[in-house]
N, C-alpha and C positions, 0 to 999 in steps of 0.2 A: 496463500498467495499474498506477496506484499507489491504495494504500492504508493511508494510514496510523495509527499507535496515538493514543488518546488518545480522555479522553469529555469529553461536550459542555461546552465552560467557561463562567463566569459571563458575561452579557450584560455589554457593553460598550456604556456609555450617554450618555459624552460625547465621541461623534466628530462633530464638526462636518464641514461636508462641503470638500473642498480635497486638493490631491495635501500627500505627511509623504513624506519623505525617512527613509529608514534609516542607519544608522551603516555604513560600509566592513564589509566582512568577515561582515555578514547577511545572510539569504536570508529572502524575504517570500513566499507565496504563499494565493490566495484560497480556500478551504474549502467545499464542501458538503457538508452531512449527511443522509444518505438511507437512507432505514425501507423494510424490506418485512413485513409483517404475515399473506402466507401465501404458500404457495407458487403460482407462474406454471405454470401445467399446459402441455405442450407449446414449453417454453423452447428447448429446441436436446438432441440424442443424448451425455450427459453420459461425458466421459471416464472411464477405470476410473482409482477414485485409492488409492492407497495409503497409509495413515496410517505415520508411521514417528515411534515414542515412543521412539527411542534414535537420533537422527544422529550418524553423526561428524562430529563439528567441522567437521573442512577440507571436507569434501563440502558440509556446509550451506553454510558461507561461501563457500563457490562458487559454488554456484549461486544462495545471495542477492545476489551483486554480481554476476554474467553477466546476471543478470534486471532486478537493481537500479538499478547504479549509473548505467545512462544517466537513471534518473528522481533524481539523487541518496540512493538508500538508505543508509545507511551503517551500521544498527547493529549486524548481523553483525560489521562491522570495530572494531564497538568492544566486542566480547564476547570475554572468553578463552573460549577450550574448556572449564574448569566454570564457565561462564555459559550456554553454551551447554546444555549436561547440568543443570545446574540450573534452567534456562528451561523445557524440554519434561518434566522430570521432575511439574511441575505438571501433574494431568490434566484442568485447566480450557484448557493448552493445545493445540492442537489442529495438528500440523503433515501436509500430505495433499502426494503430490508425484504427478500426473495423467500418463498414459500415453495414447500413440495407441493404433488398432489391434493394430500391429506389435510394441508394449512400448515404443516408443521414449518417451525422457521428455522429456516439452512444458514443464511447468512447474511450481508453485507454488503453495500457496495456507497461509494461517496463519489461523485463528480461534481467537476467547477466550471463553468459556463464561460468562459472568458468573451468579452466582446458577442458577437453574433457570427463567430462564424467559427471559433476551436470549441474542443471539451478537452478538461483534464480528469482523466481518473486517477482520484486520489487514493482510494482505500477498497481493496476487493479481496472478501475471504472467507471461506466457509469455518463454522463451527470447526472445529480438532478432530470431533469424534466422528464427523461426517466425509474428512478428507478420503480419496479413494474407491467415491462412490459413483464416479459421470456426476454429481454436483457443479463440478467447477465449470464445464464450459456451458451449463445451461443457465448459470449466473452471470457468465458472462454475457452467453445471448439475451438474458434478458436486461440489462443494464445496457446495449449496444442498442436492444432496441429502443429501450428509452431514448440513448443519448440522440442517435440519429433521427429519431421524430422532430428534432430541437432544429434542423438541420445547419451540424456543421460543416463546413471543408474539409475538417481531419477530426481525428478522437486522439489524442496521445495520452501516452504515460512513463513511468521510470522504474525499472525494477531495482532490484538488489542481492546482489551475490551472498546475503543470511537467506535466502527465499530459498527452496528447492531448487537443484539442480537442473530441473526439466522446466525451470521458468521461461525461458526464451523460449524453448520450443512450442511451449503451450499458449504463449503470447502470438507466435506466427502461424499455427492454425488458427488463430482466430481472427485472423487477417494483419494482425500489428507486424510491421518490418522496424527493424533498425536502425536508429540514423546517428548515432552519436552514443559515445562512453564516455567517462569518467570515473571519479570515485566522489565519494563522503565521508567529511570527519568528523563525529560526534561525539558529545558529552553522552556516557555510557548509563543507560537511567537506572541498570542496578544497582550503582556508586551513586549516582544523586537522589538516590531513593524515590524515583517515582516508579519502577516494576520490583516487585520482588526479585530479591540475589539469586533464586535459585530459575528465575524463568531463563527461557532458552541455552539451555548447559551445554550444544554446537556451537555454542558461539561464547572465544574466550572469557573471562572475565580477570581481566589484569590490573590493581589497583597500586601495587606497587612498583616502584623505577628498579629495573634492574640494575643492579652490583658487580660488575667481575670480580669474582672470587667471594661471594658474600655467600654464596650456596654451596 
């Protein structure tokens, strides 16, 4: 599951309708933004998570890009170690890393505290090797439960059309609705070198301008 930073932008009001072509070396994907306004009673048996307000560096950035990088994450790779320490030292940041039964650790999850009354979820996703298993909505229940102990008015977040194709759905049982689309244009971090070239091969990797007639 991805999720990514960022609040709602100014409406964009003169897109006519037609395919736009991006420039070599961008990454484009489609957006939706989704509110949940109370808690889902009965969501799924929420994993025990553990808040950790002090990671070490290499730990995090490991298992942000084990988790990450098939959905293109990159921005652990572009954080030094006090960025990192300085990131979580904010206690609007909220970093929680979910446990099975057994202790074993499943995954992830990152939210932001905005004012006293939103949360953003920034980052929610299990290991790769654990995708498939009832995992993910009991990551979510436990991340929902935290966020909503906080109590806000709403919980939101933003998906992304590189995420699995059952992202919206899996977002609406868990209570998040819809409220706005868009897209995203990115610097492609296989081309600026912060993921390796070969992470996520769903998702093109186009670095040169195309030619008519040059192939």
């Amino acid at each position: 599951m991805q999720v990514t930073e960022g609040s709602l932008p100014d409406e964009t009001t003169d897109l006519a309708p037609g395919y736009r072509r991006v420039p070599a070396g961008k990454i484009i994907n489609a957006v939706t933004w989704m509110e949940a306004r109370a808690a889902m009673p009965g969501l799924a048996h929420p994993l025990a998570m553990t808040r950790v307000t002090k990671p070490d560096p290499a730990v995090y950035r490991a298992v942000f890009l084990e988790i990450g990088a098939p959905w293109l994450w990159d921005r652990a790779a572009e954080m030094s170690d006090a960025d990192i320490a300085a990131h979580f030292a904010d206690p609007s940041q909220h970093l929680y890393y979910g446990h099975d039964e057994s202790g074993g650790h499943v995954g992830m999850v990152e939210f932001s505290v905005a004012g006293s009354n939103e949360i953003e979820i920034t980052y929610l996703g299990l290991f790769p090797s654990l995708t498939g298993q009832g995992f993910g909505k009991r990551l979510m229940a436990g991340a929902l439960d935290q966020a909503w102990r906080l109590g806000p008015i709403r919980i939101w977040l933003h998906t992304s059309s590189f995420d699995h194709h059952s992202v919206i759905g899996f977002y609406r049982a868990c209570g998040f609705e819809p409220y706005a689309t868009g897209f995203e244009i990115t610097d492609d971090p296989r081309i600026k070198g912060t993921l390796p070239r070969d992470c996520a091969p769903q998702i093109p990797l186009i670095e040169t301008e195309w030619v008519p007639g040059a192939r």
